[in-house]
VOGU-423705 format. One record per atom (N, C-alpha, C): residue number from 1; chain; atom name; x, y, z. Coordinates in steps of 0.1 Angstrom, whole numbers, plus 5000, padded with zeros to 4 digits. Atoms other than C-alpha are relative to their C-alpha. Layout:
BEGIN
NUM/A/CA/X/Y/Z
...
//
This chain:
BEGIN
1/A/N/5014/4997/4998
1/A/CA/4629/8992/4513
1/A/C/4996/4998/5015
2/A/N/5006/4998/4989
2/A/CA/4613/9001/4544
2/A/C/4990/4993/5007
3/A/N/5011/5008/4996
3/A/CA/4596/8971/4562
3/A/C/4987/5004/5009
4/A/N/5014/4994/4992
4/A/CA/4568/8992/4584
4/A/C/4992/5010/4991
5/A/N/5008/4990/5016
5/A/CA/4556/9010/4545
5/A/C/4983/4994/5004
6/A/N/5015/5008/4996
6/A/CA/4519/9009/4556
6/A/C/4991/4994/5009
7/A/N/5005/4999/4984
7/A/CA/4518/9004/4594
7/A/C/4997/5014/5007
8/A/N/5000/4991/4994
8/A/CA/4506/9029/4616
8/A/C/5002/5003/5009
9/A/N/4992/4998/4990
9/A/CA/4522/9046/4640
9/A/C/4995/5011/5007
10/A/N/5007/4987/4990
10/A/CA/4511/9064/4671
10/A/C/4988/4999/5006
11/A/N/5014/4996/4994
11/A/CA/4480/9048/4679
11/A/C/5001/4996/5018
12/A/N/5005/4998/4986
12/A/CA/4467/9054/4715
12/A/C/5000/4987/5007
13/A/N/5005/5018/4996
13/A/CA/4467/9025/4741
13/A/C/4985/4999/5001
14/A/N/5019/5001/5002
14/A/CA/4424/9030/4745
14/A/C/5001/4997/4986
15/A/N/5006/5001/5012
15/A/CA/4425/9024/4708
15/A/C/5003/4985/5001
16/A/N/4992/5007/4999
16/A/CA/4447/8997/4708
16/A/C/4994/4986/5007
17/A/N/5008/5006/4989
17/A/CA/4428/8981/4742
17/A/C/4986/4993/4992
18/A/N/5013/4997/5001
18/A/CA/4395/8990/4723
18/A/C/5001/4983/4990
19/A/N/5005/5000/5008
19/A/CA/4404/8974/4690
19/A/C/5004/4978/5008
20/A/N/4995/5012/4996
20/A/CA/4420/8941/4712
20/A/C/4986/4994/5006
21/A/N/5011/5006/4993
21/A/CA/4385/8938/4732
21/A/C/4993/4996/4991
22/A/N/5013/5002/5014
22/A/CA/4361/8938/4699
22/A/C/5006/4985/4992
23/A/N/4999/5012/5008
23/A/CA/4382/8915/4678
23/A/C/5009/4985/5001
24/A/N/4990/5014/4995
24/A/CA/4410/8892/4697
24/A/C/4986/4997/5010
25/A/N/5005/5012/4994
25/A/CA/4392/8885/4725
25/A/C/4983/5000/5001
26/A/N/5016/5006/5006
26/A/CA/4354/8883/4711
26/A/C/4999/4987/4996
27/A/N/4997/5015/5007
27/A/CA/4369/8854/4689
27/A/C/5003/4988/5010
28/A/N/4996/5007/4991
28/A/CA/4386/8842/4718
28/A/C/4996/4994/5005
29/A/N/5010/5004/4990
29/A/CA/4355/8841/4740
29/A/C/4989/4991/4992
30/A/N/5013/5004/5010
30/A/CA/4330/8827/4712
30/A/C/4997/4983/5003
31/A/N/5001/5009/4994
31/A/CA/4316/8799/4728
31/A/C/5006/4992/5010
32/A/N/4989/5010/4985
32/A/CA/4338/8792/4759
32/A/C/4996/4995/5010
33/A/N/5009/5003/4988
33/A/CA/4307/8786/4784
33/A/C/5004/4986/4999
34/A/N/5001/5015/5003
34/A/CA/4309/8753/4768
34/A/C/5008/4988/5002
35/A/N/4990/5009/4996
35/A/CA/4343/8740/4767
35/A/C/5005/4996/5006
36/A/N/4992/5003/4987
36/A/CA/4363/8720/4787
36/A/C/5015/5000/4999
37/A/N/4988/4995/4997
37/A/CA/4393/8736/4801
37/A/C/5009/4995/5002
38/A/N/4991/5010/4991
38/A/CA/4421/8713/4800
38/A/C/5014/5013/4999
39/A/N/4985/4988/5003
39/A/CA/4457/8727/4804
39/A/C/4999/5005/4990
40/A/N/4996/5001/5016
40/A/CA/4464/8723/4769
40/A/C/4990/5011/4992
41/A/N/5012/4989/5003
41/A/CA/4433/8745/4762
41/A/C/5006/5014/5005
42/A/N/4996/4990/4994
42/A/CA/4445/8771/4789
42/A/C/5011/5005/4990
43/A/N/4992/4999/5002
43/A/CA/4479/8772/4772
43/A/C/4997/5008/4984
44/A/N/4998/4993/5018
44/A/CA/4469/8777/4733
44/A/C/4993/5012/5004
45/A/N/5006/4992/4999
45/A/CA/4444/8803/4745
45/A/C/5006/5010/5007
46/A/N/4991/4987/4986
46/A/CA/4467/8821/4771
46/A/C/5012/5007/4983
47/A/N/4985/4999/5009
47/A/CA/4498/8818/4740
47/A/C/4992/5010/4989
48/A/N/5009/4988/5010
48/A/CA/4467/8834/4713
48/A/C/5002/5014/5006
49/A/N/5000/4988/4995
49/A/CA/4461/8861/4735
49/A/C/5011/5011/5000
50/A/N/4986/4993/4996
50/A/CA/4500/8873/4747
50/A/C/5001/4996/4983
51/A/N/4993/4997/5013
51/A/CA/4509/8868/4703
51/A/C/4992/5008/4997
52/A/N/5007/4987/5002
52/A/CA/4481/8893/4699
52/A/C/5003/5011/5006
53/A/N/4992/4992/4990
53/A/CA/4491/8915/4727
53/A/C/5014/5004/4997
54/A/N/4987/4995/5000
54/A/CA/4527/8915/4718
54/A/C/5002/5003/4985
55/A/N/5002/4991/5018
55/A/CA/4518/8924/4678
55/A/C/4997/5014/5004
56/A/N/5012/4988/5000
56/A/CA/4495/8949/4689
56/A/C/5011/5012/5008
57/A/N/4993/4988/4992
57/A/CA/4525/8967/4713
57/A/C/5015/4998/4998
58/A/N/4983/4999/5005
58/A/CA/4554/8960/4689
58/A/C/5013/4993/5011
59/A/N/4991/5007/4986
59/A/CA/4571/8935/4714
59/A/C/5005/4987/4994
60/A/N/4998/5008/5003
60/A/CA/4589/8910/4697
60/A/C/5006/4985/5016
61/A/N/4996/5016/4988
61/A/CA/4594/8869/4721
61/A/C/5018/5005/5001
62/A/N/4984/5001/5002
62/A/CA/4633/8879/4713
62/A/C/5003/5008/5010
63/A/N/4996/4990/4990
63/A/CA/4631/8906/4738
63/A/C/5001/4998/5012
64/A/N/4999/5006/4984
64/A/CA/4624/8884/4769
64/A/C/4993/5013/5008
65/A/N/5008/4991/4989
65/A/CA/4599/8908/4781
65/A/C/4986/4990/5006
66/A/N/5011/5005/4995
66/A/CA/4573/8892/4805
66/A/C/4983/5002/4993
67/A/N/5014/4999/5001
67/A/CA/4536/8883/4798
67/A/C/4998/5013/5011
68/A/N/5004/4988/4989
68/A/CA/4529/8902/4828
68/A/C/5004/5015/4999
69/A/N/4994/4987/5009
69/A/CA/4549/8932/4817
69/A/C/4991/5004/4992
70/A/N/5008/4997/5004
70/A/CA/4529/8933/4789
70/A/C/4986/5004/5001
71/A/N/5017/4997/4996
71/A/CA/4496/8935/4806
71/A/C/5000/5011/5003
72/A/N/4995/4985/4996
72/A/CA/4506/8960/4824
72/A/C/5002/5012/4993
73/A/N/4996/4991/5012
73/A/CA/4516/8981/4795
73/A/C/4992/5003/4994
74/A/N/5009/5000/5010
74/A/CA/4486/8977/4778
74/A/C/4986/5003/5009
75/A/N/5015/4991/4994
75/A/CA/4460/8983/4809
75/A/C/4988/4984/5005
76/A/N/5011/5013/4999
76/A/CA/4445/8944/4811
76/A/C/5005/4996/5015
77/A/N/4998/5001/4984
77/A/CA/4442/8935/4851
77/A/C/5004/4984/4998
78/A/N/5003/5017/5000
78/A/CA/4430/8895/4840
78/A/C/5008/4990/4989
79/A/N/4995/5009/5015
79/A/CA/4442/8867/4817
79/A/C/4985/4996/4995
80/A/N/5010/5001/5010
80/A/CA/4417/8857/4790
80/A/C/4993/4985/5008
81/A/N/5001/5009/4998
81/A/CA/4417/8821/4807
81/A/C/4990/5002/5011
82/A/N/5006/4995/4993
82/A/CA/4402/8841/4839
82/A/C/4983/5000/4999
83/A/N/5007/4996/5003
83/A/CA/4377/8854/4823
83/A/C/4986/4985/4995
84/A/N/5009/5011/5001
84/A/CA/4365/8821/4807
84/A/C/4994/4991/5008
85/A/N/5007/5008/4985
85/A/CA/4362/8803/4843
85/A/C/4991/5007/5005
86/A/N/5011/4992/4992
86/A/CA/4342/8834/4852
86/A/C/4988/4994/4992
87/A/N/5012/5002/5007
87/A/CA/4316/8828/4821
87/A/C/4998/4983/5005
88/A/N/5005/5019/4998
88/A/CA/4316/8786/4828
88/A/C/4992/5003/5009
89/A/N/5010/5003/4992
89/A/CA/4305/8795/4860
89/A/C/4983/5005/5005
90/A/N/5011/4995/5005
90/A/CA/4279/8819/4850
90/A/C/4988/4993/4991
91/A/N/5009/5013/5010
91/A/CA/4267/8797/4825
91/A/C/4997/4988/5007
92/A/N/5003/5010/4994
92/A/CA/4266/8769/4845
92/A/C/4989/5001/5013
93/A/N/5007/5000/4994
93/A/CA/4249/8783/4870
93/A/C/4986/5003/4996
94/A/N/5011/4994/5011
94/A/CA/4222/8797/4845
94/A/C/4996/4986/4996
95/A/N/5001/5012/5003
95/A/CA/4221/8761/4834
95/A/C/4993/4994/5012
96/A/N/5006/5009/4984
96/A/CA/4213/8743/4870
96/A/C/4987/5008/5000
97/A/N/5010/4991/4999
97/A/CA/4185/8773/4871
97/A/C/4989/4997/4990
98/A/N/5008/5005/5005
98/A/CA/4168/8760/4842
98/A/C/4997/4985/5000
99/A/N/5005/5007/4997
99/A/CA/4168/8728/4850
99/A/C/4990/4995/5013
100/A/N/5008/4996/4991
100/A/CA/4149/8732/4880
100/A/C/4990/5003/4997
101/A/N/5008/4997/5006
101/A/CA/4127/8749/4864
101/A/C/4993/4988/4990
102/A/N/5006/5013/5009
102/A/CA/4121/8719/4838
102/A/C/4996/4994/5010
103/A/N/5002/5014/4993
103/A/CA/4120/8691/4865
103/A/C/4984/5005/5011
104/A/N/5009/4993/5000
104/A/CA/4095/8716/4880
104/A/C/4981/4996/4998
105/A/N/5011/4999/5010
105/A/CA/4070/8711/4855
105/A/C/4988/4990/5005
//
């Protein structure tokens, strides 16, 4: 019996990209302003990301193809960890901004 009975084959990397931005890393991001970033954070979140990434472009760990390879292949410039130091500091500065505003008062 034919283990891929029911996979689809042939989709587009924009689909692929599309369907990685809406549902890996929405989940990913869902509340990250907040947390504190230790390694150990960095690490499960970087390892989530590349086992989604390397499902999504048929790339099994066995093959010793690079994270970075993979990015490349699929069109993503940043790592996911990037992105969360960008929102902390967004958020944080949005934070400092309203307290000012309170002390203000």
């Amino acid at each position: 019996m034919c283990s891929n009975v029911g996979v689809p084959t042939g989709i587009r990397k924009e689909r692929k990209l599309n369907i990685y931005n809406v549902l890996i890393k929405s989940s990913l991001l869902y509340g990250s302003e907040t947390w504190r970033l230790t390694e150990n954070n960095k690490r499960w979140v970087e390892a989530t990301e590349m086992d989604a990434l390397r499902r999504s472009s048929r790339i099994s760990r066995k093959e010793k193809i690079k994270n970075v390879t993979i990015r490349q292949q699929i069109g993503l410039e940043e790592t996911i960890v990037k992105e969360i130091e960008h929102n902390q500091l967004i958020w944080y500065g949005m934070f400092r901004e309203w307290q000012k505003e309170d002390y203000s008062k």
